[in-house]
C-alpha positions as CSV (number, residue, x, y, z in Angstrom):
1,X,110.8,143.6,132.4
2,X,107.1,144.6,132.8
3,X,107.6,147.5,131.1
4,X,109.5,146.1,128.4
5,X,107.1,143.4,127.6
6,X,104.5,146.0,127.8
7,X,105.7,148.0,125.2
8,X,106.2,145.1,123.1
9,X,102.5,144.5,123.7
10,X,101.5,148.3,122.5
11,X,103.9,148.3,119.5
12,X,102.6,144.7,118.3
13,X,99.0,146.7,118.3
14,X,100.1,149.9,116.8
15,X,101.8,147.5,113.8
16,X,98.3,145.2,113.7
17,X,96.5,148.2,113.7
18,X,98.6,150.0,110.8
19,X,98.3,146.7,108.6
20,X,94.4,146.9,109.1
21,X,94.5,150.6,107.1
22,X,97.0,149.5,104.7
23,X,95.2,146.5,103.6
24,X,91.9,148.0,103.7
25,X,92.5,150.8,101.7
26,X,93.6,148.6,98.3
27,X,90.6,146.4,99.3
28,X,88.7,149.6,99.1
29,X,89.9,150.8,95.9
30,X,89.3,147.8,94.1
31,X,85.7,147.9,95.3
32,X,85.4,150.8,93.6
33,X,87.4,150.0,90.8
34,X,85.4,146.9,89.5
35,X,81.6,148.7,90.3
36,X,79.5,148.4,87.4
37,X,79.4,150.9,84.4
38,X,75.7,151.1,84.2
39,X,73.2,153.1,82.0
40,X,73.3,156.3,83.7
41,X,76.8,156.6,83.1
42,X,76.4,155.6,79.5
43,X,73.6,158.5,79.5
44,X,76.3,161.3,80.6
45,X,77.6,161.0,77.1
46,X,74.8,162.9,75.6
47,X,74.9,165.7,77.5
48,X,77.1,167.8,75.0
49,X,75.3,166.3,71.8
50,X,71.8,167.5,73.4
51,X,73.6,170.7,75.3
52,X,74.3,171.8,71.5
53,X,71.0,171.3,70.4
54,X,69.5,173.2,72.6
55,X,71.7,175.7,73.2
56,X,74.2,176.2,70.1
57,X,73.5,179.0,67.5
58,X,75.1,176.8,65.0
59,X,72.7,174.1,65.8
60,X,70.0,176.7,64.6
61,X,71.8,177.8,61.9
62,X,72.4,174.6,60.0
63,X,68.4,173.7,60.5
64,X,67.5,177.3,58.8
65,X,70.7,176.4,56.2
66,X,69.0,172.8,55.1
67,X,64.8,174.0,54.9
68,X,66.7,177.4,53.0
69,X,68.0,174.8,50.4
70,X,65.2,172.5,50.2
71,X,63.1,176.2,49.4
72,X,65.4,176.9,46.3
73,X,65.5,173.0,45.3
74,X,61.9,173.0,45.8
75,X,61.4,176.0,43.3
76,X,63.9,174.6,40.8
77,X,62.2,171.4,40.5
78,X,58.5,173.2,40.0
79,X,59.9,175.1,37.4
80,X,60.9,172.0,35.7
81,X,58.1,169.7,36.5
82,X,56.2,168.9,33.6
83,X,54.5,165.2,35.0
84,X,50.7,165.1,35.3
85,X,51.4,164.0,38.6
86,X,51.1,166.2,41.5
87,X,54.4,167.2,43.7
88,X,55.7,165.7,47.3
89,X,57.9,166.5,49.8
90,X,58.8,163.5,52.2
91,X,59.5,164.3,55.5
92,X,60.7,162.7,58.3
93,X,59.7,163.8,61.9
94,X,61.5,163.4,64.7
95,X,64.7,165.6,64.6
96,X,63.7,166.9,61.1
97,X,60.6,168.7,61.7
98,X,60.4,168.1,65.7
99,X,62.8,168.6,68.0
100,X,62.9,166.0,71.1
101,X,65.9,166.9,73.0
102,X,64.1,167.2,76.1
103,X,63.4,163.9,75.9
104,X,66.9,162.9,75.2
105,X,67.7,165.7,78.2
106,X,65.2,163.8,80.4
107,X,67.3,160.6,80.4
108,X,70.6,162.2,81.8
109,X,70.8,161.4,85.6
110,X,68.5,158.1,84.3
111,X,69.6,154.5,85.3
112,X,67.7,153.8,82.2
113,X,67.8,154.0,78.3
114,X,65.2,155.2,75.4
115,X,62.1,152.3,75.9
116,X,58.8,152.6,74.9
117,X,58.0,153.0,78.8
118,X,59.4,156.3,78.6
119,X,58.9,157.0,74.8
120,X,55.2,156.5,74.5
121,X,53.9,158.6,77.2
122,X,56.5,161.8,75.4
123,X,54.5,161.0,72.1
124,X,51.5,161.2,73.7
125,X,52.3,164.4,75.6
126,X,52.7,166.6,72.3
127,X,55.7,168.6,73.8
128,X,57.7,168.5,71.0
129,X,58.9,172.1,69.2
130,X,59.4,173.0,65.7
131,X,62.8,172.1,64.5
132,X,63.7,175.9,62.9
133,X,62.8,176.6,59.9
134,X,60.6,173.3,59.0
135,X,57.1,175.1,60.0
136,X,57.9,178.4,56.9
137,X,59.4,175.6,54.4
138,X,56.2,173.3,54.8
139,X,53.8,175.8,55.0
140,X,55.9,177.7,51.4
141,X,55.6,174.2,49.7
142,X,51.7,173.9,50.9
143,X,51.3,177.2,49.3
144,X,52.5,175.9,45.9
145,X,50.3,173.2,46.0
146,X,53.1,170.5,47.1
147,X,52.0,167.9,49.3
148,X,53.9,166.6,52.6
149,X,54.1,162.7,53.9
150,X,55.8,162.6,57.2
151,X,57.0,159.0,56.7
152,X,58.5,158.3,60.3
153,X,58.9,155.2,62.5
154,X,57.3,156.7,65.8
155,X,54.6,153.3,65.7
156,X,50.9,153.4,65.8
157,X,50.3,153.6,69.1
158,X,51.8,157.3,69.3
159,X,49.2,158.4,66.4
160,X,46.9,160.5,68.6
161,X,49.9,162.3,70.4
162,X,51.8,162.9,67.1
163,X,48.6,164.3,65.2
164,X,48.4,166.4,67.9
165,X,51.6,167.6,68.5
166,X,52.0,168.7,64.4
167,X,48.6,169.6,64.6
168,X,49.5,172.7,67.6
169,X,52.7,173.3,65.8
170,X,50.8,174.2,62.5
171,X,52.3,172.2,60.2
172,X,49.9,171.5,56.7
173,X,48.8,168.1,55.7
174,X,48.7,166.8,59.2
175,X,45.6,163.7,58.4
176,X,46.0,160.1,58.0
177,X,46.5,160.0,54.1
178,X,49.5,162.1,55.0
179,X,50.6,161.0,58.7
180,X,52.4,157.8,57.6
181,X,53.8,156.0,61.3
182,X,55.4,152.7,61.5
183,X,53.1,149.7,61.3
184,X,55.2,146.6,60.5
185,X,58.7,147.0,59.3
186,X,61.2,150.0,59.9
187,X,62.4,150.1,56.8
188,X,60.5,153.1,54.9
189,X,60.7,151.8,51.4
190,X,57.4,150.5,51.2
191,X,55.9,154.0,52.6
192,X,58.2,155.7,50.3
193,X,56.5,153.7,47.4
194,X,53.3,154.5,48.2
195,X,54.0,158.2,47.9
196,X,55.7,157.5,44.7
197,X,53.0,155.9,43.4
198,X,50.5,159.0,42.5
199,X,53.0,161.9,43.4
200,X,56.6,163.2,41.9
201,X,58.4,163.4,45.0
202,X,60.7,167.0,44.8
203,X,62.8,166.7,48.3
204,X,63.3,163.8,50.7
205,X,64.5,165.1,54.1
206,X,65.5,163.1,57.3
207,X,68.8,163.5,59.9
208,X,69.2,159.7,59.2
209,X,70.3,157.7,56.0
210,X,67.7,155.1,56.2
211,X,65.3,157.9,55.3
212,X,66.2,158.6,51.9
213,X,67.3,154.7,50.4
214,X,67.1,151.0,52.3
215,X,70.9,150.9,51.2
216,X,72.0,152.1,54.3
217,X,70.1,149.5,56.7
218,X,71.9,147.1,58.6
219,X,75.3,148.3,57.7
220,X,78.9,148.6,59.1
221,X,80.1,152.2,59.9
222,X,82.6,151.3,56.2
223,X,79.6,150.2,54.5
224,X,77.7,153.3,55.5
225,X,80.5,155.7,54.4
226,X,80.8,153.9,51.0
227,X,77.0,154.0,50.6
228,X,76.8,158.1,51.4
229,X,79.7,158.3,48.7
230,X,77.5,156.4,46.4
231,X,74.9,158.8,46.7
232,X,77.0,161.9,46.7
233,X,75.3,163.3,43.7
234,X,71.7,163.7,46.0
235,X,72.7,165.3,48.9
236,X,72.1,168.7,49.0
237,X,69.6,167.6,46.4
238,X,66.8,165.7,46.6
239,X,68.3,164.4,49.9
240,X,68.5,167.3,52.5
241,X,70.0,165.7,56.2
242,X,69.3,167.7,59.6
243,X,71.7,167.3,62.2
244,X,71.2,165.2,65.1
245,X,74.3,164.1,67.0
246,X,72.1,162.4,69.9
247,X,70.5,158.8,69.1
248,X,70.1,157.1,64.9
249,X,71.2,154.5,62.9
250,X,74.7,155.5,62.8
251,X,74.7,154.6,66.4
252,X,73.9,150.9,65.7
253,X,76.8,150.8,63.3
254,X,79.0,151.2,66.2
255,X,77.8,148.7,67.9
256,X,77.5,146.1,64.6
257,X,74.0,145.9,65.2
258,X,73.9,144.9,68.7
259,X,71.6,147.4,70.8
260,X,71.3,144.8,73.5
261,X,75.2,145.0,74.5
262,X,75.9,145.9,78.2
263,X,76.4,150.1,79.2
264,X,79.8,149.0,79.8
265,X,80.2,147.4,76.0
266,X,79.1,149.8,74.2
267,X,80.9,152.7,76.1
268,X,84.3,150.4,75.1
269,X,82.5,150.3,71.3
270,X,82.0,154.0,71.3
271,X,85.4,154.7,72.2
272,X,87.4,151.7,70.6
273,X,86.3,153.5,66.9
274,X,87.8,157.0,68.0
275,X,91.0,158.2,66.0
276,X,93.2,159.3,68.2
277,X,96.3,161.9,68.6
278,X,99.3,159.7,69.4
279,X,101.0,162.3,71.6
280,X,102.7,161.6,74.8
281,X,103.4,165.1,76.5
């Protein structure tokens, strides 16, 4: 009888004990399961855009394709200039001239996004590099008396460190009459304008739409399209785009203008506009 009740005893402990792994094991699952989606693995999703940029050939080679066109527009439209008005070019910087991919590189493995925090001090550090082929196109339309505006929306507090930075690179016209940063509004019409107003401007070039025409601010991803279709006739142009798959405007179209939505959200966003193969293997 003893022993009987005392294996009853040590198989009621090996079953309590067995139910303690079994339900701790979902338990532990759905811990995991439900953990946050936070920044830092929103910021894994740029390492192939910024892995290409630095590493790809054809990165390279579509920079040296768009400043080779914008040479042979450039000469086209001197040829046929006739205005009393002297010639522009209208640049953008970032990702058009410069290259900051190291500081889209620096926020992989970061629990946080861009901020000024982080973006100021990299403005102010003058590390960014020559996108290729901008430095020998500026420096060919300097030597036939064109003019460059670097119209970009880095703001005033990152004058000294951008000066700088173009400065070392040796890019031409790099002085305040010329050096034309963000002071109120992002939209770049009214800089734009003021180039306009005393120059004929030859070449816009920018890797985002809102640096050639306000039409594209504030839109929809459809309303984007249909506004680059409008405009069909200027690219390749007078609009010459660079390619930068990392951060822009396109960006906020995908999230309908909502920058502040959750890591989590806009991961869902990013992938909820993906066309997909409907293939089940």
């Amino acid at each position: 009888m003893r022993k009987y009740a005392y294996g009853l005893r040590l198989l009621l402990a090996l079953v309590l004990a067995s139910g303690i792994f079994v339900t701790a094991a979902p338990m532990q699952m759905e811990a995991k399961e439900t953990q946050a989606y936070t920044t830092q693995d929103l910021n894994e999703q740029l390492v192939m855009a910024t892995l290409w940029m630095q590493t790809s050939a054809e990165f390279r080679a579509l920079c040296y394709q768009a400043f080779n066109l914008a040479r042979m527009n450039l000469d086209a439209f001197l040829d046929s200039h006739k205005s009393a008005k002297p010639v522009a070019v209208i640049v953008d910087a970032d990702e058009t001239v410069i290259d900051n991919s190291a500081y889209e590189a620096f926020l992989i493995g970061q629990n946080f996004g861009y901020s000024s925090k982080t973006w100021n001090p990299w403005m102010q550090a003058a590390q960014a590099t020559a996108m290729p082929g901008a430095l020998e196109f500026l420096k060919y339309a300097e030597s036939r008396n064109v003019e460059i505006f670097y119209v970009t929306n880095r703001k005033m507090v990152g004058y000294e460190g951008t000066e700088k930075n173009l400065k070392a690179l040796g890019f031409p016209n790099v002085d305040p009459k010329h050096l034309l940063l963000r002071t109120g509004s992002s939209d770049k019409q009214e800089r734009r304008n003021m180039v306009e107003k005393d120059y004929e401007v030859a070449l816009l070039m920018g890797d985002n739409h809102n640096d050639f025409h306000s039409a594209f601010r504030n839109k929809s991803v459809a309303e984007r399209f249909a506004e680059t279709d409008r405009f069909k006739d200027s690219w390749g142009t007078k609009f010459i785009v660079l390619p930068n798959p990392t951060y822009g405007d396109w960006e906020g179209s995908v999230y309908e203008g909502n920058w502040g939505a959750s890591a989590a959200e806009k991961d869902q966003m990013r992938k909820g506009l993906l066309k997909r193969w409907n293939y089940q293997p």
